[in-house]
C-alpha positions in Angstrom: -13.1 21.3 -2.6 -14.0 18.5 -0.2 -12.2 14.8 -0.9 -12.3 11.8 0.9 -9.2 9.4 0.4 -8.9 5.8 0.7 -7.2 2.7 -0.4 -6.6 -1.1 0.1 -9.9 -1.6 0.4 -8.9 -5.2 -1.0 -12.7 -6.3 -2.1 -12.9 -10.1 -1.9 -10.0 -10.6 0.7 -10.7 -13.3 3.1 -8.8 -12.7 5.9 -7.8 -15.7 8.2 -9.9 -18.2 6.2 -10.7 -20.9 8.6 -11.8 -18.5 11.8 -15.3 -18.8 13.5 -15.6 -14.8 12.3 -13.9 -15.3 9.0 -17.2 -16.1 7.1 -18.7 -12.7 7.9 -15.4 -11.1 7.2 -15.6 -10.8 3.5 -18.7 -9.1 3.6 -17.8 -6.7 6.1 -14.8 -5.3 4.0 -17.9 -4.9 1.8 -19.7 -3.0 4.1 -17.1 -0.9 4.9 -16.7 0.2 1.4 -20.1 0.8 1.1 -19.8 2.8 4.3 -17.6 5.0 2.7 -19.7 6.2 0.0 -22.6 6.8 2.5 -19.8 9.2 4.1 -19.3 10.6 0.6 -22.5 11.4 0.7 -23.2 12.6 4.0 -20.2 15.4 3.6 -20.9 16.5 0.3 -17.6 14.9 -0.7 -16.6 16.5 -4.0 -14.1 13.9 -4.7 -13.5 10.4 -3.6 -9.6 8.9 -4.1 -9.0 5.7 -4.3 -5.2 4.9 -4.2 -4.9 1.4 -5.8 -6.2 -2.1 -4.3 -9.5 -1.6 -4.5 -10.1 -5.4 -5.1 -7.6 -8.3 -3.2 -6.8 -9.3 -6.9 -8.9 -9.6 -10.5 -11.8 -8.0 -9.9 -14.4 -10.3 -11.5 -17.3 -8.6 -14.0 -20.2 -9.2 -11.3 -18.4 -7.6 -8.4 -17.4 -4.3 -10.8 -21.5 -3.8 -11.4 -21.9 -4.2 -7.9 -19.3 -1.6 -7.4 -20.4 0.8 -10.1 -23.5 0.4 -8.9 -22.9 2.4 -5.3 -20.4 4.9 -7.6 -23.5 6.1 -9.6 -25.3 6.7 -6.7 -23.4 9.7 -5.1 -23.5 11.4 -8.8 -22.1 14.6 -7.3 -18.7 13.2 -6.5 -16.0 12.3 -8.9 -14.2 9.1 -8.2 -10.6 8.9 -9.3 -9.2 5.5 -9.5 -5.7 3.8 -10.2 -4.9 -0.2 -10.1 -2.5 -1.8 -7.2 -0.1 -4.7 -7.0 -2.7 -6.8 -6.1 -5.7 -5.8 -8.8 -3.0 -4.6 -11.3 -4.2 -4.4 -15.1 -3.8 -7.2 -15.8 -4.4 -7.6 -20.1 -7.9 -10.0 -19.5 -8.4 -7.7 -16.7 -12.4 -6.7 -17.0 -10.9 -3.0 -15.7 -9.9 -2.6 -18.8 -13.1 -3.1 -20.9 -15.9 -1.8 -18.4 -18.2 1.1 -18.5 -18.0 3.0 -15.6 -20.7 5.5 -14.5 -20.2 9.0 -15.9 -18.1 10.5 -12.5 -16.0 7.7 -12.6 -12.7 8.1 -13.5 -10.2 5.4 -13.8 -6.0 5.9 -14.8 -5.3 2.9 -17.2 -1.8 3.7 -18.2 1.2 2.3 -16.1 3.0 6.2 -17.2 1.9 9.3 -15.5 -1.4 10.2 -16.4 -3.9 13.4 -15.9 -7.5 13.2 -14.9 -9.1 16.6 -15.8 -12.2 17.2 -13.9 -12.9 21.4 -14.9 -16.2 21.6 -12.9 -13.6 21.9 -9.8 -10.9 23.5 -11.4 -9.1 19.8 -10.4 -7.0 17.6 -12.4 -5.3 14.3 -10.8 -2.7 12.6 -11.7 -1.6 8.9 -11.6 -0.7 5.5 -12.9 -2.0 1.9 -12.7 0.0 -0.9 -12.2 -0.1 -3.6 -14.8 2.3 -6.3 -13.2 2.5 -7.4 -9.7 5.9 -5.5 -9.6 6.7 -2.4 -10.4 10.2 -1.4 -9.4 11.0 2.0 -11.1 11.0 5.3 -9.4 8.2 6.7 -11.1 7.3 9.1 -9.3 10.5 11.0 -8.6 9.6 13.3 -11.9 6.0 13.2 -11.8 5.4 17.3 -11.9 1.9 18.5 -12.3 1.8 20.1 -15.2 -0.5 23.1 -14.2 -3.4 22.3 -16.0 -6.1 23.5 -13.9 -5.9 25.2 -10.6 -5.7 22.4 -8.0 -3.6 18.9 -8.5 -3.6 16.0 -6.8 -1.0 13.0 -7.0 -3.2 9.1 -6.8 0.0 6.8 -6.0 0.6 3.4 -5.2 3.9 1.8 -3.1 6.5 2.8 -1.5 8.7 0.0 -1.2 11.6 -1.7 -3.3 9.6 -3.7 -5.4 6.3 -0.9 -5.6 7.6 2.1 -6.8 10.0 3.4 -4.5 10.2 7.1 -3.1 11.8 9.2 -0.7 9.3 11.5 1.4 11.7 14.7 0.4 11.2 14.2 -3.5 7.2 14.0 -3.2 7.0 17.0 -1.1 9.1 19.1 -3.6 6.6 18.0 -6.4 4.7 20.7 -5.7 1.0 18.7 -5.5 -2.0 20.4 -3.4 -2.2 16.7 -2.1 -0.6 13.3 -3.1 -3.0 10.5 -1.7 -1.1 7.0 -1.1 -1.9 3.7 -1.0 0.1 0.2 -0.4 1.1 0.4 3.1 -1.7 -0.6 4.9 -0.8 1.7 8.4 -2.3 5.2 7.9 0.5 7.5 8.3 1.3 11.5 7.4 4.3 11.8 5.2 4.2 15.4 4.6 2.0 17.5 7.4 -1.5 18.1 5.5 -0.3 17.4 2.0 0.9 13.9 1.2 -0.9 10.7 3.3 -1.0 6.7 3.1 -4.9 6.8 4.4 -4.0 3.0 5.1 -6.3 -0.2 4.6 -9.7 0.8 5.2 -9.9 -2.7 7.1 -7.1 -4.2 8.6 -6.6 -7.2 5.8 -3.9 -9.2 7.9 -2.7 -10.2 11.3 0.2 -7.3 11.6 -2.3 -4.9 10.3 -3.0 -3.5 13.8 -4.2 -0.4 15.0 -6.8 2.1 13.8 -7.8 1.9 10.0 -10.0 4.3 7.9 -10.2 6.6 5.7 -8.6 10.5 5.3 -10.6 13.6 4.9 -9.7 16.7 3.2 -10.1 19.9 1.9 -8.3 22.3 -1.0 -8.9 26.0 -0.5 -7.4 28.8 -2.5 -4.7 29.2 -0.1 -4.1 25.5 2.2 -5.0 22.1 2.3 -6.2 20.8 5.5 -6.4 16.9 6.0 -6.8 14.3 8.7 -7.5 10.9 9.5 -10.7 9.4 10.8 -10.8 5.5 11.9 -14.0 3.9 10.7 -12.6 -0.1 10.7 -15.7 -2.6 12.3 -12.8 -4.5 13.9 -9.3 -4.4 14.5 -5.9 -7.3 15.0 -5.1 -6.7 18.4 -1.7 -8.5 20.0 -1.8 -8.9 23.3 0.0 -10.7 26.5 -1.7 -12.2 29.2 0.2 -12.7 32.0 0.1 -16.4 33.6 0.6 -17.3 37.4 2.3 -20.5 39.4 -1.7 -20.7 40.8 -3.6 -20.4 37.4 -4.7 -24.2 35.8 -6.1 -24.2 32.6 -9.3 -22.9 33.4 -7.9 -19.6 35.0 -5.9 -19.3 31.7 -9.1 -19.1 29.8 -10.7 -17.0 31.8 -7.8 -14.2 31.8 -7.8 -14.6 28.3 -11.8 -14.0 28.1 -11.7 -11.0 30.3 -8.8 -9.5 28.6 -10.4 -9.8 25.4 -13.7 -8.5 27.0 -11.2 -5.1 28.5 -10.2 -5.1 24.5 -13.0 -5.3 22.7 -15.2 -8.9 21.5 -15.9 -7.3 17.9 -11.5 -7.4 17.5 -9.3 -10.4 16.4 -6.2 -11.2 18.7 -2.8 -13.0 18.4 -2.5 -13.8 22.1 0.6 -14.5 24.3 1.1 -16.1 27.2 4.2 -14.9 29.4 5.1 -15.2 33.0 5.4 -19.0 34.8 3.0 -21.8 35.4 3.1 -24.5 37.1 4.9 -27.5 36.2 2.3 -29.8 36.3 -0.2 -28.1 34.3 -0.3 -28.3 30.5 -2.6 -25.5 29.1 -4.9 -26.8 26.0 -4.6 -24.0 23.8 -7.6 -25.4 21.5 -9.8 -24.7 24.5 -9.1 -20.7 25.1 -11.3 -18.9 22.1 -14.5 -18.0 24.2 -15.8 -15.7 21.3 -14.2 -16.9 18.2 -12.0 -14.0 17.5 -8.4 -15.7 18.6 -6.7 -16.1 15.5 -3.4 -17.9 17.4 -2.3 -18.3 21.0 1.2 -18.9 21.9 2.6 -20.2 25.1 6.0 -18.2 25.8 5.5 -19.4 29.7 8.0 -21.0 31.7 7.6 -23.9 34.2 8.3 -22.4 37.7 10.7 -25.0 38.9 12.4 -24.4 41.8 16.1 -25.6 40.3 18.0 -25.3 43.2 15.7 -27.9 45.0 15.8 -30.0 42.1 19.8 -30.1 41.6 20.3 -31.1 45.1 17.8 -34.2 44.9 19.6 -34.8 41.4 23.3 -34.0 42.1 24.5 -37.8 40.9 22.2 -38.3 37.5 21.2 -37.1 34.5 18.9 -34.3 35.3 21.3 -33.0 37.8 24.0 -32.6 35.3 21.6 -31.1 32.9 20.1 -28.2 35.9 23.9 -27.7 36.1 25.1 -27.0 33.1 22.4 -24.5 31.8 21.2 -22.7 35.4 23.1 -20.0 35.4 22.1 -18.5 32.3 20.1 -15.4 31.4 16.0 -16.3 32.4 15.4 -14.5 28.8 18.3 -16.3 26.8 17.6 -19.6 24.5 19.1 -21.7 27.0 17.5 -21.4 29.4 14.2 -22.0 27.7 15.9 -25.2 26.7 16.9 -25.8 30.8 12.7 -25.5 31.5 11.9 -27.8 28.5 14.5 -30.1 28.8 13.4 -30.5 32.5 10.1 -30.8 31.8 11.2 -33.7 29.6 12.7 -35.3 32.1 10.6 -35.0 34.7 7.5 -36.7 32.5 10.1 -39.5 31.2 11.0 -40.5 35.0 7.0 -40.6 35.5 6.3 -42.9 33.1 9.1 -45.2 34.3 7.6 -45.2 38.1 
């Protein structure tokens, strides 16, 4: 039995509203999703797990057909469906009154639930979330109950306030395979047989690194499953060293090759780091050459030379100041605040000449 595994796909997310890319973003999670039943497709998936999240919150009735809609067309593989935190059951909730396509099944209760599917000798197990909350351990009991052959656990947190678990208690449930979703960073919890497959699209700016989907199969005697990144862009963070010679211009221009080095299609929280010159103020406004900055922070310092400075300001103010912070750690707060509070200086004895 083939599977494909997925969750937070978060359907209707629009992810750094306000960003030259942001407009296509929405639709690209959309993509994506419909990517991966194309993929169900193409490898004869035999069942498709989707671990909570599906939509960024209430799904609305429009955006179910739509959804149904692609489900119906892979007819040969049996969707199994739970609700997240974020499109939990809510009572109005239109999950709770639609009329899914005949291999769709969705878990509606917020207790342990089975799925029966006979046709693979499968039955999956799960629960939906019907607050935005849901702080009980429910899965530390949640035993298959050996009702067919193969069993599979569809869960949903992972954290204090989503269902908390320890790794060691889920791996001595006894599942073929327990398929997470929540945290949005793929990651193996027990070798082959337990997996957070991860947003399928990085949803946020700390969602970095590779995002997809997991892949799987149940034979009579293993399970074999592994990751595969399929994501159309990801957050990247990345320093970009400044030097004492670089105006604003050259900043740009770093930036745009380092992005170039990185990748155009991904989004970046950029940092600046190293010194500049003291004269130059970098606009940050003017750095995005593609569109696909989503913030740029200046951690540089102003490469004054103190020593020169304290000995042409030994009897005033900014003499006293160089003197009372210089000696302190180039990493520390204070010294930041020696480079600022210069700077300050320096520009108020300007506008007095």
């Amino acid at each position: 039995m083939k599977f494909i595994h997925i969750a937070d796909v978060h359907l209707g997310a629009s992810p750094d509203a306000g960003n030259a890319y942001s407009k296509s973003r929405t639709q690209e999670i959309w993509n994506s999703f419909a990517g991966i039943i194309e993929k169900c497709r193409a490898e004869e998936a035999d069942v498709l797990l989707i671990a909570g999240d599906l939509f960024h919150r209430q799904p609305l009735l429009r955006e179910l057909k739509e959804v149904n809609f692609l489900f119906a067309g892979i007819p040969d593989t049996d969707i199994c469906i739970i609700a997240g935190n974020h499109d939990y059951l809510k009572k109005d909730s239109y999950y709770r009154i639609f009329s899914w396509a005949e291999n769709v099944h969705m878990i509606q209760s917020r207790d342990i639930t089975c799925i029966e599917i006979p046709r693979l000798r499968l039955a999956v197990y799960g629960l939906s979330y019907d607050q935005r909350e849901y702080a009980a351990r429910a899965y530390d009991s949640a035993y298959p109950l050996k009702k067919q052959k193969y069993e599979i656990l569809l869960a949903h947190g992972g954290d204090e306030k989503h269902i908390p678990f320890k790794t060691a208690d889920i791996a001595s449930l006894g599942y073929d395979y327990v398929a997470f979703g929540h945290i949005h960073k793929p990651q193996e919890l027990v070798p082959d047989r337990a997996y957070y497959s991860g947003a399928l699209e990085p949803i946020d700016k700390n969602d970095t690194g590779k995002h997809g989907y997991i892949m799987g199969e149940i034979t009579e005697d293993t399970c074999k499953a592994a990751f595969f990144p399929c994501a159309m862009r990801e957050y990247v963070h990345l320093d970009v060293p400044v030097t004492e010679d670089m105006t604003g211009y050259g900043v740009r221009e770093a930036i745009r090759h380092a992005v170039e080095d990185n990748g155009v299609q991904n989004m970046y929280r950029i940092s600046l780091t190293g010194q500049r010159d003291p004269e130059i103020l970098f606009d940050l406004t003017n750095m995005d050459s593609y569109g696909n900055i989503i913030e740029i922070a200046d951690n540089t310092k102003p490469a004054y030379d103190f020593d020169k400075l304290y000995e042409q300001n030994k009897g005033n103010l900014l003499g006293k100041f160089i003197q009372n912070l210089y000696d302190k750690d180039k990493e520390s707060i204070e010294y930041r605040a020696l480079c600022e509070g210069v700077q300050a200086l320096m520009e108020t004895r300007r506008g007095f000449k």
